[in-house]
Backbone bond lengths (Angstrom), bond angles and torsions (degrees), N, CA, C in turn:
res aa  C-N    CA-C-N  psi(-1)  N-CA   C-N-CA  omega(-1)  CA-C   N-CA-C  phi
1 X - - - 1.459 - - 1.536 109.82 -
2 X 1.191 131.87 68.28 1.446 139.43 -173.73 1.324 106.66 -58.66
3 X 1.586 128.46 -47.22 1.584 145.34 -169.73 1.505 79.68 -52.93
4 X 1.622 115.68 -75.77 1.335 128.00 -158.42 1.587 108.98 -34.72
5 X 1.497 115.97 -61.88 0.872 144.45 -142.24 1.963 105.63 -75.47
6 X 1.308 97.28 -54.03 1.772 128.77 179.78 1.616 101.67 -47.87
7 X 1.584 99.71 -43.89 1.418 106.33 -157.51 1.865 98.95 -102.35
8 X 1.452 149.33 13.55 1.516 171.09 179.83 1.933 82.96 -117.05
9 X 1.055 137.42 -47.12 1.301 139.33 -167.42 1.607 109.77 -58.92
10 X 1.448 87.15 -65.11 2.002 116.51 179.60 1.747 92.49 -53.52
11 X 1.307 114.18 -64.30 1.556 118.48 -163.07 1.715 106.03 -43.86
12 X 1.871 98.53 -43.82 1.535 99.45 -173.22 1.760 120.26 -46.38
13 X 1.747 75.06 -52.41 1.915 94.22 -178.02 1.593 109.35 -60.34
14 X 1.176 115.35 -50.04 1.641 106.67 -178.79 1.808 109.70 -53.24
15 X 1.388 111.22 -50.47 1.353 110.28 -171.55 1.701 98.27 -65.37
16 X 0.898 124.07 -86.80 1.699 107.17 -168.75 1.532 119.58 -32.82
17 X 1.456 116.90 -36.69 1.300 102.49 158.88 1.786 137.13 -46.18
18 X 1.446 94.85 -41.57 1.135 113.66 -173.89 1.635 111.36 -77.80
19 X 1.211 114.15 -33.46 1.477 130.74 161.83 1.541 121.81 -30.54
20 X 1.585 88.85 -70.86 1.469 132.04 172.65 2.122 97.13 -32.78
21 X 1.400 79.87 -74.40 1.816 89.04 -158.70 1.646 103.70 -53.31
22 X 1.426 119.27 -44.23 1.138 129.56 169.39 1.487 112.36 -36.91
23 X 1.550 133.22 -76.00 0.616 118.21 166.80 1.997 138.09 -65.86
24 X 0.804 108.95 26.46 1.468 116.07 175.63 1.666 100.19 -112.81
25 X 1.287 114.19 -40.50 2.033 115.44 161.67 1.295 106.22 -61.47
26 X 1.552 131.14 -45.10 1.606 118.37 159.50 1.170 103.03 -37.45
27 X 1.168 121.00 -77.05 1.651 121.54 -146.23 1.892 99.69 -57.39
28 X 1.396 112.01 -66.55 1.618 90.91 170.75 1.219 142.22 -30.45
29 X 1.476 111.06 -47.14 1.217 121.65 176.19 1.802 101.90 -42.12
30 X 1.126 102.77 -71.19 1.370 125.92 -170.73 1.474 105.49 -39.25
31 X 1.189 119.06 -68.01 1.293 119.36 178.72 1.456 121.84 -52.24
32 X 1.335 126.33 -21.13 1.428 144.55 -173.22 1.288 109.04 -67.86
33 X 2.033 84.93 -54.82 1.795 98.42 -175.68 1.452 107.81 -64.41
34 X 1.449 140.23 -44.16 1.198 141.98 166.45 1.719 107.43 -42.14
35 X 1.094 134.24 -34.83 1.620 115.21 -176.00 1.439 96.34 -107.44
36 X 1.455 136.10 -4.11 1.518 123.56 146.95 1.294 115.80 -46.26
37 X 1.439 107.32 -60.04 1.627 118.04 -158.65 1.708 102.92 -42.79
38 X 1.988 103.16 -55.04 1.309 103.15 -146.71 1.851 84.77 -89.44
39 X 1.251 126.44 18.25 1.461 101.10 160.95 1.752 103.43 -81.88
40 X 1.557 109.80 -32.89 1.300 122.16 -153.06 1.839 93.77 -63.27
41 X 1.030 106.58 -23.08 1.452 116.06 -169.87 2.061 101.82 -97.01
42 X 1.054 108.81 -46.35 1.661 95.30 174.36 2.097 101.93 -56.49
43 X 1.517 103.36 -48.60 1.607 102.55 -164.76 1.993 95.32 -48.00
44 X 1.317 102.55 -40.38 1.471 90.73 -167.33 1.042 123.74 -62.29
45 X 1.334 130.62 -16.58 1.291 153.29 -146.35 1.665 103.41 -119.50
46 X 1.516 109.45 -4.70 1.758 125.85 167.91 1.677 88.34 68.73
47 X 1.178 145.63 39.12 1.351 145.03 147.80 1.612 117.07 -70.64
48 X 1.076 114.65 -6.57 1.242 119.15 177.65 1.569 106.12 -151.95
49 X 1.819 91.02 155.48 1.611 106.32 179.05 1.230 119.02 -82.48
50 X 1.509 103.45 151.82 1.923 104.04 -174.21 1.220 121.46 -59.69
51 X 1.130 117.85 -22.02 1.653 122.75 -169.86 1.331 89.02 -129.04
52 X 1.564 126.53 91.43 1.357 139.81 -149.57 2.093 95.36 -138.15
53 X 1.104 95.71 86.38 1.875 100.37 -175.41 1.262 107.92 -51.56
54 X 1.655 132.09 -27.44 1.230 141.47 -161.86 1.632 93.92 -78.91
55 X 1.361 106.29 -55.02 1.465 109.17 178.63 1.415 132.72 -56.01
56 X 1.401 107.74 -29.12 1.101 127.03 -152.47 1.799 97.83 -96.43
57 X 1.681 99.90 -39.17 1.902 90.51 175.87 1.772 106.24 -90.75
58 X 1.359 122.60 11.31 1.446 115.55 160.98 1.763 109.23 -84.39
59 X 1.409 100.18 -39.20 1.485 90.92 171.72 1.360 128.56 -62.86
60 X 1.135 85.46 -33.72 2.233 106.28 170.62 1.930 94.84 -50.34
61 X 1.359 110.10 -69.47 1.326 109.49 -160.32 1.751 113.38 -68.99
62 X 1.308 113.77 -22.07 1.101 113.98 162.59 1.602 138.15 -29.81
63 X 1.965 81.67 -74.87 1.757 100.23 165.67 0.942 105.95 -53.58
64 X 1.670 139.71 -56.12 1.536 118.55 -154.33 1.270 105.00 -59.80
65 X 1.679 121.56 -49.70 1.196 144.65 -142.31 2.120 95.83 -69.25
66 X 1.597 105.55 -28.39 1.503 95.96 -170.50 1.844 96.92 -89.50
67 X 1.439 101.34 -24.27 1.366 102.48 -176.66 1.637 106.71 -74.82
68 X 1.279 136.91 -24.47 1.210 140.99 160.58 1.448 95.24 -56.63
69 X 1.020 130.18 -88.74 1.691 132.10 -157.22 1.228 123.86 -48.46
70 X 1.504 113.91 -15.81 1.533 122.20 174.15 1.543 88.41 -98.50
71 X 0.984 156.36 -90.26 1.404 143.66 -171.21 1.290 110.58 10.62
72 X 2.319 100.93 -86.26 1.100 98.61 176.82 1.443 139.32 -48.16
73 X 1.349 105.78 -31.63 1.546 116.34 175.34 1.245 99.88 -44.81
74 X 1.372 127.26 -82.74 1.148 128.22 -174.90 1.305 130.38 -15.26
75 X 1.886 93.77 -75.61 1.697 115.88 171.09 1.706 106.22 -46.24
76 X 1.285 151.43 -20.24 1.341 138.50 -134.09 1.597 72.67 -122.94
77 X 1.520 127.08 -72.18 1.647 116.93 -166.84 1.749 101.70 -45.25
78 X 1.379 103.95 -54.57 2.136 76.39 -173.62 0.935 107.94 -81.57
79 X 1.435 146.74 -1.86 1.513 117.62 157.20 1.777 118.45 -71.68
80 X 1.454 111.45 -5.60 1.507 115.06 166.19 1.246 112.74 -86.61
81 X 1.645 114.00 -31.14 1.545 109.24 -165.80 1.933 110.46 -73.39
82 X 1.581 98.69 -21.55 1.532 128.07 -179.36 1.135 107.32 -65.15
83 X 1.524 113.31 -40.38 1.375 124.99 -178.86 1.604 117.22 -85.79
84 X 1.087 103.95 -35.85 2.183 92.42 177.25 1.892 97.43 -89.46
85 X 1.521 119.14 -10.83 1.344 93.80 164.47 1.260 132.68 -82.34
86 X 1.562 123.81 -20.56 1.145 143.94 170.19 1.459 106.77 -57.15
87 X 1.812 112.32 -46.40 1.728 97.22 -170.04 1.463 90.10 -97.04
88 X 1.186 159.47 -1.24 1.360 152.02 136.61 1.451 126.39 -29.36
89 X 1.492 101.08 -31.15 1.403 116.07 -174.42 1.642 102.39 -73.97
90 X 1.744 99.85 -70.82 1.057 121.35 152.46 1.426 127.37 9.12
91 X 1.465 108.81 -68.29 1.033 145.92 -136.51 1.598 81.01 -95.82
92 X 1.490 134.15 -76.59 1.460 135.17 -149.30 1.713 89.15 -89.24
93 X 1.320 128.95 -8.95 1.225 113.03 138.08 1.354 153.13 -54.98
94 X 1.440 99.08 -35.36 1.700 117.47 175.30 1.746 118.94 -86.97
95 X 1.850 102.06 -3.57 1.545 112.04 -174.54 1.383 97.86 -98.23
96 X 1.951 101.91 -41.64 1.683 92.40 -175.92 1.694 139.85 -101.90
97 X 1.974 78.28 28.47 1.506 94.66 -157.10 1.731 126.90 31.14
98 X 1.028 114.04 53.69 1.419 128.38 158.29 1.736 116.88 -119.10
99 X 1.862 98.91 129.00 1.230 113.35 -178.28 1.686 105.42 -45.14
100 X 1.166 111.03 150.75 1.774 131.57 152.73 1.256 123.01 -104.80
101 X 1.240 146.51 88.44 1.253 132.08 142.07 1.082 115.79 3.46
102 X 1.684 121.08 136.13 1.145 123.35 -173.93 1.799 109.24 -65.38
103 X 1.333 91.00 -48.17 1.542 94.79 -174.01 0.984 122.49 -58.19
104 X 1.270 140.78 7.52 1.437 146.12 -158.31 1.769 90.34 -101.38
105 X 1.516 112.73 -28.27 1.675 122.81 179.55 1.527 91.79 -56.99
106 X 1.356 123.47 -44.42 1.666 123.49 -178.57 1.127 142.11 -82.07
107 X 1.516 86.70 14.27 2.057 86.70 -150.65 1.687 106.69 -79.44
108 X 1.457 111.76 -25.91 1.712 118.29 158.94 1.101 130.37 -82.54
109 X 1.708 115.62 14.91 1.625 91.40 -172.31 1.422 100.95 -99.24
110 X 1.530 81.70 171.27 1.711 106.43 -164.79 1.588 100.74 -65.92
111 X 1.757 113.15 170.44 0.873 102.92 161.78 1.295 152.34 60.16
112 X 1.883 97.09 6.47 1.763 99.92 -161.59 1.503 105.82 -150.83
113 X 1.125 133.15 124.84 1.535 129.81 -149.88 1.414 107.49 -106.41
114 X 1.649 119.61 119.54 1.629 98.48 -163.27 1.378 106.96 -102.67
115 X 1.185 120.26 159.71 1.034 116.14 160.35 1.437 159.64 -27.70
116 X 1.144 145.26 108.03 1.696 145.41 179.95 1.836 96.67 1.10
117 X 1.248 106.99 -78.52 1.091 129.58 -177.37 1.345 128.66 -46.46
118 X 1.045 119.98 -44.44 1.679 139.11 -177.85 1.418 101.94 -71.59
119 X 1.438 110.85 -35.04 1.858 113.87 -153.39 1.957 83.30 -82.59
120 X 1.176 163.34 35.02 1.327 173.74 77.21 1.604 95.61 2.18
121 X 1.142 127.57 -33.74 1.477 130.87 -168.52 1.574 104.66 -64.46
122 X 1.488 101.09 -46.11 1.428 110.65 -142.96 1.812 96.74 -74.27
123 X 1.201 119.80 166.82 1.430 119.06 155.99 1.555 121.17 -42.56
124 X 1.093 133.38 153.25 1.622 115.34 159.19 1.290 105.62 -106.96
125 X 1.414 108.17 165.37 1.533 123.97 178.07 1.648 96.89 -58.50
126 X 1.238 112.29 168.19 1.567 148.56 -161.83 1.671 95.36 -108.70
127 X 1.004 121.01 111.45 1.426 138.48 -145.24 1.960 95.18 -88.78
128 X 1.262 95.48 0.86 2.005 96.01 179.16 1.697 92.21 -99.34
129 X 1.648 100.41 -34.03 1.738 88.59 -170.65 1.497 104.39 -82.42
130 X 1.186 135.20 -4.95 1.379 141.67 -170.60 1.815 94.44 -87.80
131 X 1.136 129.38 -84.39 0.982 122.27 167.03 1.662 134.47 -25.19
132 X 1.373 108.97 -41.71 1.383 120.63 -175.65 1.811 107.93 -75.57
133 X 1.586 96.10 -28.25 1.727 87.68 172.12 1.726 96.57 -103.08
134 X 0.935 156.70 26.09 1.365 157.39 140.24 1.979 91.77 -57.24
135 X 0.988 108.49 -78.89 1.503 131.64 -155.60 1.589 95.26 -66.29
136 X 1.334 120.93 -38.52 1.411 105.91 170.50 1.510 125.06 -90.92
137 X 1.672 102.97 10.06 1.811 112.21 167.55 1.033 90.15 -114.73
138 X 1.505 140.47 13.81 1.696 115.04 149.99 1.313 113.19 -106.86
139 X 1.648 106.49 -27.07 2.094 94.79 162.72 1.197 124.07 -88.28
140 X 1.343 118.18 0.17 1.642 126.11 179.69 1.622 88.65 -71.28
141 X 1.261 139.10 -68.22 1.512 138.21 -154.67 1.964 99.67 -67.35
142 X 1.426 103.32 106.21 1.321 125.29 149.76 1.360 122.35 -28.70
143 X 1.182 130.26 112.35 1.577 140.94 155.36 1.200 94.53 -32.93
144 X 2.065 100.83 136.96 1.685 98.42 165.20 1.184 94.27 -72.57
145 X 1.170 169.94 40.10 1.731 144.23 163.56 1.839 95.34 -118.44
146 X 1.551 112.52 -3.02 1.591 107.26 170.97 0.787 98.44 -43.76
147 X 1.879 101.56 171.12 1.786 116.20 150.22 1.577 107.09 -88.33
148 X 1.346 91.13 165.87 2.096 100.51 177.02 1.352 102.89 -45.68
149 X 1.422 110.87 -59.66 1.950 114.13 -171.68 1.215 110.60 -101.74
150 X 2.139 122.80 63.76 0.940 101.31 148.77 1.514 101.44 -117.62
151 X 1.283 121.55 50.23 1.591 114.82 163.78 1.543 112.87 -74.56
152 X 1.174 117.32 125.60 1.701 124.03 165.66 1.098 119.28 -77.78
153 X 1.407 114.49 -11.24 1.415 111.81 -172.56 1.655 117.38 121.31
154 X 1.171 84.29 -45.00 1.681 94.00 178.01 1.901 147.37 -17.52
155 X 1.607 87.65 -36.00 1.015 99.38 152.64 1.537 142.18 -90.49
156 X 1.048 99.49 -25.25 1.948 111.11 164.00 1.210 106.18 -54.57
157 X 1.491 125.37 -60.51 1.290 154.72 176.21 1.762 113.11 -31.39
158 X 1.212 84.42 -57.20 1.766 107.32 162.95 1.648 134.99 -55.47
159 X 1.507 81.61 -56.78 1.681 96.84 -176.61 1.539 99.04 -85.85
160 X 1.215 129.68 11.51 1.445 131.93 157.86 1.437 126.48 -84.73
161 X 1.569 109.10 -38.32 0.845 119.11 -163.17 1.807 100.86 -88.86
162 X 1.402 109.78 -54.86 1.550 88.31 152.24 1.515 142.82 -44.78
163 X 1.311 112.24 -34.37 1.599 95.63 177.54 1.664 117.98 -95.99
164 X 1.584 122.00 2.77 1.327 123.49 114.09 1.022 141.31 -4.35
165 X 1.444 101.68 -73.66 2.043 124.95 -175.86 1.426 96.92 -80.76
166 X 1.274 134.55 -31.47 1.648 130.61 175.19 1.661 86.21 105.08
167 X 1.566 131.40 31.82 1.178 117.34 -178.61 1.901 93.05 -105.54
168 X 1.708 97.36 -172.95 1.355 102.97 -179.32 1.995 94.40 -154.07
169 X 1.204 87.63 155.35 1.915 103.18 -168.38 1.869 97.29 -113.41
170 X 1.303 116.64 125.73 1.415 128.15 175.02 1.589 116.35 -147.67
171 X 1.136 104.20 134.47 1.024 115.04 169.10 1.781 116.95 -76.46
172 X 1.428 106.82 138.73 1.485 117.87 -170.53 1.393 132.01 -88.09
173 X 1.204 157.37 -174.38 1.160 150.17 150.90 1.706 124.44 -34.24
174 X 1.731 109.16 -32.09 1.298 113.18 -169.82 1.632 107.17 -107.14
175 X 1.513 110.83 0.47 1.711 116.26 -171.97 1.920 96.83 89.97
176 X 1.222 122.20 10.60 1.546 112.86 171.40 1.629 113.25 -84.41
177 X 1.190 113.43 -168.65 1.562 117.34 -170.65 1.566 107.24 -119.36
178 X 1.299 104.97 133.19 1.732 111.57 -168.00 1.481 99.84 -133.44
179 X 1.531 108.82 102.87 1.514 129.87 -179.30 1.769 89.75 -82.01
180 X 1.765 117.27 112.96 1.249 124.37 173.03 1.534 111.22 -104.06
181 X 1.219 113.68 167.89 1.942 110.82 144.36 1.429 103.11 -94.09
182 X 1.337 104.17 135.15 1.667 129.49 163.21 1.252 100.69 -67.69
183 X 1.212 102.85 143.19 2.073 114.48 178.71 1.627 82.29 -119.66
184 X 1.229 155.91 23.82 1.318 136.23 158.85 1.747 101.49 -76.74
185 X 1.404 106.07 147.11 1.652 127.48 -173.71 1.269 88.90 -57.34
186 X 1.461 150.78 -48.47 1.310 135.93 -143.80 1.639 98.12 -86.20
187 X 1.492 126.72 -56.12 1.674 134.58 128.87 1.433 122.26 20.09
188 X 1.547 91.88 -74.16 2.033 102.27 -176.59 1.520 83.29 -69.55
189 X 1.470 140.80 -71.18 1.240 129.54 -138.39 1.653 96.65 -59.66
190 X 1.185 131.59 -31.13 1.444 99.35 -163.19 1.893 119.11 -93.78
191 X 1.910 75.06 -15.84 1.551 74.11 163.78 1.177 144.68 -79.07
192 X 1.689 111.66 -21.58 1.406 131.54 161.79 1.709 98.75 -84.83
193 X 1.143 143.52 13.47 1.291 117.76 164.68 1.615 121.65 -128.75
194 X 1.831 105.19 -7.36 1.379 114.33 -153.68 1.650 115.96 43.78
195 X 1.578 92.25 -132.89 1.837 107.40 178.63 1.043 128.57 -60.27
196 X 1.465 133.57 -40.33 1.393 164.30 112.85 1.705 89.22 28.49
197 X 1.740 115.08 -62.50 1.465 136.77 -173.13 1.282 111.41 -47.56
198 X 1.607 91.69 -64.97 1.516 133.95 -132.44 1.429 88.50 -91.39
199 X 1.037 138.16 -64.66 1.789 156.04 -166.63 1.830 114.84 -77.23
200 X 1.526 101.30 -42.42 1.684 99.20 -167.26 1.688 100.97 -140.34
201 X 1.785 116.67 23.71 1.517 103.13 165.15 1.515 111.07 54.67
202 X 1.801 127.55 14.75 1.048 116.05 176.52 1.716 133.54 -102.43
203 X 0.913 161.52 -157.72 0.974 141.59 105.01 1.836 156.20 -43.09
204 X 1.186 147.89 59.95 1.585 124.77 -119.42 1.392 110.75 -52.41
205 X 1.391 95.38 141.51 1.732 105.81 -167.84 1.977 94.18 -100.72
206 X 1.060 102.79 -177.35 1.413 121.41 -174.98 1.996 104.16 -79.52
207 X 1.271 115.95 131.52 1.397 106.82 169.12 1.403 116.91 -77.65
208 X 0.987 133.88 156.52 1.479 148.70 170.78 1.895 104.46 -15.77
209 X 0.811 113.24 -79.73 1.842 138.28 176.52 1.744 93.70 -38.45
210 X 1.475 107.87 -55.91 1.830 93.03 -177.21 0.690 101.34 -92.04
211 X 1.775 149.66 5.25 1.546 132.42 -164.26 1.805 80.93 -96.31
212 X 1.448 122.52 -40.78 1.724 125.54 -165.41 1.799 91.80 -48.65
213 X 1.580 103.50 -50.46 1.686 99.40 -163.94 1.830 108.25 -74.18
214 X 1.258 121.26 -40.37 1.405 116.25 174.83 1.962 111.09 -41.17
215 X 1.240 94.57 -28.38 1.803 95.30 -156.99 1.549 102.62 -94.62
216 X 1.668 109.12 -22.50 1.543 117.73 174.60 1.339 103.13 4.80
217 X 1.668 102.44 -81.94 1.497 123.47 -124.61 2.117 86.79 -103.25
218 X 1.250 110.82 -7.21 1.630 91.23 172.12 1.624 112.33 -89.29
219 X 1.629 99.03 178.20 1.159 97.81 -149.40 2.009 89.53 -104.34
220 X 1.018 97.69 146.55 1.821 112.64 -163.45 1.584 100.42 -46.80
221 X 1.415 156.79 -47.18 1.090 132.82 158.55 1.873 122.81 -42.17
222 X 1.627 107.21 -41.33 1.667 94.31 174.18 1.364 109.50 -68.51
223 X 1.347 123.98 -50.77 1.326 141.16 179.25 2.096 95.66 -29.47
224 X 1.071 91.74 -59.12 2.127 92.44 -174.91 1.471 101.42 -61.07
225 X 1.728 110.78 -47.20 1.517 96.69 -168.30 1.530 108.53 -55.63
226 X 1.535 134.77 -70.02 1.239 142.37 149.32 0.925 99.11 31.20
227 X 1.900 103.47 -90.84 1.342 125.92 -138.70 2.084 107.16 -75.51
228 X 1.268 106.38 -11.66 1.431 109.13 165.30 1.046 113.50 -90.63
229 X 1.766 134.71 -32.08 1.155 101.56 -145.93 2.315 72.64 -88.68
230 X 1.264 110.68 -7.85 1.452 80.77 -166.90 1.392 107.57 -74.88
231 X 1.730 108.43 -16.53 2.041 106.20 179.02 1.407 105.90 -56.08
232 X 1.454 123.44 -33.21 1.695 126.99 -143.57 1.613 83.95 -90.66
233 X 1.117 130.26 -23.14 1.449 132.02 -154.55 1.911 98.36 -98.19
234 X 1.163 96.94 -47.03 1.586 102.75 177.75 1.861 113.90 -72.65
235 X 1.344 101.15 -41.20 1.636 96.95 174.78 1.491 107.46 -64.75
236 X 1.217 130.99 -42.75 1.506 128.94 -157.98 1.548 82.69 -61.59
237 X 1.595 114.68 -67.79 1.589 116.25 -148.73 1.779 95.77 -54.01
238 X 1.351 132.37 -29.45 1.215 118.94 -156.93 1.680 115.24 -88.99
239 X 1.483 93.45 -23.63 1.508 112.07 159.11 1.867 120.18 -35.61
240 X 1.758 112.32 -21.07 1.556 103.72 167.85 1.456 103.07 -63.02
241 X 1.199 122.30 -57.42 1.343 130.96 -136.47 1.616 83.45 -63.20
242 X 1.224 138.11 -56.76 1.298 113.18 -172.44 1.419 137.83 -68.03
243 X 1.585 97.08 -29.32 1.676 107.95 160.14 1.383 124.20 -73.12
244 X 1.563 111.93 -9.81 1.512 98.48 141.91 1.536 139.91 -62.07
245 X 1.500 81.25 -49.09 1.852 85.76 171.67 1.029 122.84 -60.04
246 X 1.544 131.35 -34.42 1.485 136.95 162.15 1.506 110.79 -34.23
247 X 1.539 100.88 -74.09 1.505 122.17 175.16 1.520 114.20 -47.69
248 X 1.198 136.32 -32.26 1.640 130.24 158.24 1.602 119.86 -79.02
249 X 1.281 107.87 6.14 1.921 106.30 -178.64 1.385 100.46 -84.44
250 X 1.154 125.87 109.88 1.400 141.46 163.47 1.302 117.56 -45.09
251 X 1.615 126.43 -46.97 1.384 140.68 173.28 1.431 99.79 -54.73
252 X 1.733 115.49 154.41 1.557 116.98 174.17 1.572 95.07 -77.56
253 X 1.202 91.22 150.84 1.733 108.34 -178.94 1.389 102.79 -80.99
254 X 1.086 102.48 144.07 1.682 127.03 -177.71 2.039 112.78 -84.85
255 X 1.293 105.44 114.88 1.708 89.96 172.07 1.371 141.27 8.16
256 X 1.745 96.80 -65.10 1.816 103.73 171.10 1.460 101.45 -60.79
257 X 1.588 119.16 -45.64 1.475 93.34 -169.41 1.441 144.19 -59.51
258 X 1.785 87.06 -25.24 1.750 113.12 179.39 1.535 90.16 -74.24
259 X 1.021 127.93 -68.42 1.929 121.05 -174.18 2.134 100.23 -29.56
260 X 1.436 103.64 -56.80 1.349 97.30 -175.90 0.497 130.67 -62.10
261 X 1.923 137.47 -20.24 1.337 145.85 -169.45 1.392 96.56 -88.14
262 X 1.190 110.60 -40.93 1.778 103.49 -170.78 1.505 109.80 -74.53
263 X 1.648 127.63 -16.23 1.048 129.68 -171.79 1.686 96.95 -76.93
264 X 1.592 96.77 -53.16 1.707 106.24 -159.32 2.130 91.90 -69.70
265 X 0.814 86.49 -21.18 2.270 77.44 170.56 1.112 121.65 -58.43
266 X 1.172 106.26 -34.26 1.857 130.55 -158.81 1.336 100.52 -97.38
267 X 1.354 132.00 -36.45 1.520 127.40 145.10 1.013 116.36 -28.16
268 X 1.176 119.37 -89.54 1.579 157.19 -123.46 1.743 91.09 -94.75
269 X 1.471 117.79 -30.45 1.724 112.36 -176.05 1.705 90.33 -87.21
270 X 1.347 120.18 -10.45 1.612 107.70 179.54 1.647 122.55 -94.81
271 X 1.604 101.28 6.94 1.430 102.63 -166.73 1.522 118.94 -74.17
272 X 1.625 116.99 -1.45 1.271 107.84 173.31 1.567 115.01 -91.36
273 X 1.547 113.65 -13.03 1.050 123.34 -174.76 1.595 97.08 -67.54
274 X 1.107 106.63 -47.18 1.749 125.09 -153.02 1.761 113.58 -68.31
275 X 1.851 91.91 -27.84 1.486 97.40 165.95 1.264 127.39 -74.20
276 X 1.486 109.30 -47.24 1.445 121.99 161.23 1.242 113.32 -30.70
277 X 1.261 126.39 -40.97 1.491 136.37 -159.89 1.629 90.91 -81.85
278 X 1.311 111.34 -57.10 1.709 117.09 -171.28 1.754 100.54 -46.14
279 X 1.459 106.38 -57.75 1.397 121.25 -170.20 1.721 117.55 -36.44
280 X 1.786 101.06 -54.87 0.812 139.40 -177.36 2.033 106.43 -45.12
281 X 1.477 78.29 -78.05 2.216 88.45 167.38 1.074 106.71 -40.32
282 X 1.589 127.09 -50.33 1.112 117.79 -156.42 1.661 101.10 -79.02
283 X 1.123 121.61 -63.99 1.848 102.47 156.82 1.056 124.49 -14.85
284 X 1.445 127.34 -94.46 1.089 113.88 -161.88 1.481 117.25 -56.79
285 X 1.183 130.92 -35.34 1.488 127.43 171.61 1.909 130.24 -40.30
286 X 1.419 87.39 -34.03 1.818 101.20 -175.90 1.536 114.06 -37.65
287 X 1.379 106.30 -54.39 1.913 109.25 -167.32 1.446 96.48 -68.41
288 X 1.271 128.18 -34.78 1.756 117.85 175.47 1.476 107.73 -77.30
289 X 1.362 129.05 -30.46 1.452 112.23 178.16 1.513 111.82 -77.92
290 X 2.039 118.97 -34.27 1.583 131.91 179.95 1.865 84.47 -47.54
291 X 1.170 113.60 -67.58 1.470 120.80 -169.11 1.601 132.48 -47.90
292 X 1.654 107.56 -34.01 1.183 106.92 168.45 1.684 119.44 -68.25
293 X 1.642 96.69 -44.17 1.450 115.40 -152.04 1.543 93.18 -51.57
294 X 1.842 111.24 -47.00 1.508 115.60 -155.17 1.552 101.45 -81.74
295 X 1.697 140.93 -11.28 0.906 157.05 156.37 1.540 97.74 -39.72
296 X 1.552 110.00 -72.73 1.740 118.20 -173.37 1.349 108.85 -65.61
297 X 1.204 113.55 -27.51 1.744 98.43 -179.27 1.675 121.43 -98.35
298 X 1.456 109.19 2.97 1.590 116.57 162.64 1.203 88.43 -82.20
299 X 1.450 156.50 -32.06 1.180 149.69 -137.50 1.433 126.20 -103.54
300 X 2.014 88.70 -22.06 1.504 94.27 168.69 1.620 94.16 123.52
301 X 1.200 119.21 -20.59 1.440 118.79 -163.45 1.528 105.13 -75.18
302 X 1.588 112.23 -177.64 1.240 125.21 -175.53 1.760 111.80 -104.60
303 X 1.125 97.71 133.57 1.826 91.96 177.73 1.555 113.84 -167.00
C-alpha cells in the first residue's frame, strides 16, 4: 500500500513538525512569564514607573505569546489525533484485509472540508439521535403567539445535542427542518470518535477484544511495543477524570493530594506526545503486520 503508506509518512513529518513549533511557543511563553513575574515584583517594590512602556509591551507580548502557545497546542494534538487515526485505520485494514478508501486517510484532518462524497467514510449518526434532534428543532422553536420567557430550554438542549452527533439544523427551501451531517473538522471528529472526542480529547482506540485481534498476526516484540505505547496513551488521557475530581473537592487539599495533582498534570500535559508515539508504532509496524496477515491468508488462514 505505498498511497497508504507515503501519505502515514507525510502525516509523521507534518506532526513532529508541528510538535516541534508548539513546543518552542511553550517555551516562549514560559520565558516571558518568568520576566513578567519579576517586573511584577520590581513594580511592587516602586522600582519602576506607573506608566512604564517597557512594562507595558512585555505585557503586550505575554498575552499574544500565551495565546500563540495554546493555539499551537491545540492545532499540534489534532494534527496527532488525525494522525494515529489515519494509521489505525490503516492498521485494522492491513489485519482484516479489507480495502480503505482513500479518504478515510482524511476524514480527521484539521482544517480541511471534504467533500459531499468522501464524507460516506465517516460513521453515520444513529438514526434515534437524528430524529430526536429533528423533533427537538421543531418543538424547541416557540409559537409566534408565545410569550418572550416561555423557552424551556429546548432548543439549546437541541442544538447541543446535534453538534455532539457532528450533526447541523437548517432551515429549507419551504421553512421545514433539515437534520444534515456537518463536514466541519470539529463535526467529523466527533462523529468518528463519539466520547472518546467529547470526554478525553482522544481518538477512539480499539477495545481490549479488537486490540487481542489487531495484534494476532504481529510478532510478540511489536505486539509489547503496541501494547505500551497504547497503555501510556490511555493512562495520560484518563488522568482528566481524576484531576477533575481533585479540581471539584471543596475541602483544602491535603499534601498527597497536591503531590498527585502535579503528578496527574504532567501526564495528562504529555498526552499529545504519547499519541504521536502510539501513531508512530502503529506506522512503523504496518509492513510486518501487511506481511504477516497476507502470509496467513495464502496459507489458508482466517483474517
Amino acid at each position: 500500500m505505498p498511497e497508504v503508506d507515503a501519505a502515514l509518512s507525510t502525516l509523521a513529518r507534518c506532526s513532529t513538525a508541528l510538535l516541534e513549533e508548539s513546543q518552542a511557543e511553550q517555551q516562549r511563553m514560559e520565558e516571558l512569564n518568568e520576566l513578567s513575574e519579576a517586573a511584577i515584583e520590581q513594580r511592587a517594590a516602586d522600582r519602576g514607573t506607573r506608566y512604564d512602556a517597557e512594562y507595558a509591551l512585555l505585557s503586550v507580548r505575554l498575552r499574544l505569546a500565551i495565546r500563540c502557545a495554546n493555539a499551537h497546542r491545540d492545532a499540534a494534538h489534532q494534527f496527532v489525533c488525525w494522525w494515529l487515526d489515519a494509521a489505525m485505520a490503516a492498521w485494522k485494514s492491513a489485519v482484516h484485509g479489507t480495502p480503505m478508501p482513500y479518504a478515510r486517510l482524511g476524514a480527521a484532518a484539521p482544517d480541511t472540508l471534504m467533500p459531499t462524497d468522501d464524507m460516506a467514510v465517516l460513521p453515520d449518526v444513529d438514526e434515534h439521535t437524528r430524529k430526536l434532534v429533528e423533533l427537538g428543532s421543531f418543538l424547541g422553536t416557540p409559537p409566534p403567539s408565545s410569550a418572550p420567557d416561555s423557552d424551556d430550554g429546548l432548543a439549546a438542549m437541541t442544538s447541543d445535542l446535534a453538534a455532539r452527533s457532528g450533526l447541523s439544523v437548517r432551515r429549507n427551501e419551504t421553512g421545514g427542518i433539515d437534520v444534515v451531517h456537518d463536514v466541519d473538522p470539529e463535526a467529523r471528529r466527533r462523529r468518528l470518535w463519539g466520547d472518546y472526542w467529547l470526554e478525553f480529547s482522544i481518538p477512539a482506540l480499539p477495545a481490549p477484544g479488537e486490540l487481542d485481534a489487531l495484534l494476532v498476526n504481529a510478532s510478540s516484540e511489536s505486539a509489547s511495543h503496541l501494547l505500551n505505547a497504547s497503555r501510556a496513551a490511555v493512562s495520560a488521557a484518563m488522568a482528566k477524570l481524576r484531576l477533575s475530581e481533585l479540581e471539584d473537592t471543596e475541602a483544602a487539599w491535603t499534601p498527597t493530594e497536591v503531590d498527585e495533582y502535579d503528578q496527574l498534570a504532567a501526564r495528562h500535559d504529555g498526552l499529545t506526545r504519547l499519541l504521536a508515539d502510539y501513531a508512530q508504532a502503529i506506522t512503523e509496524i504496518l509492513p510486518e503486520i501487511r506481511a504477516a496477515s497476507s502470509d496467513q491468508s495464502g496459507s489458508g488462514g482466517v483474517h
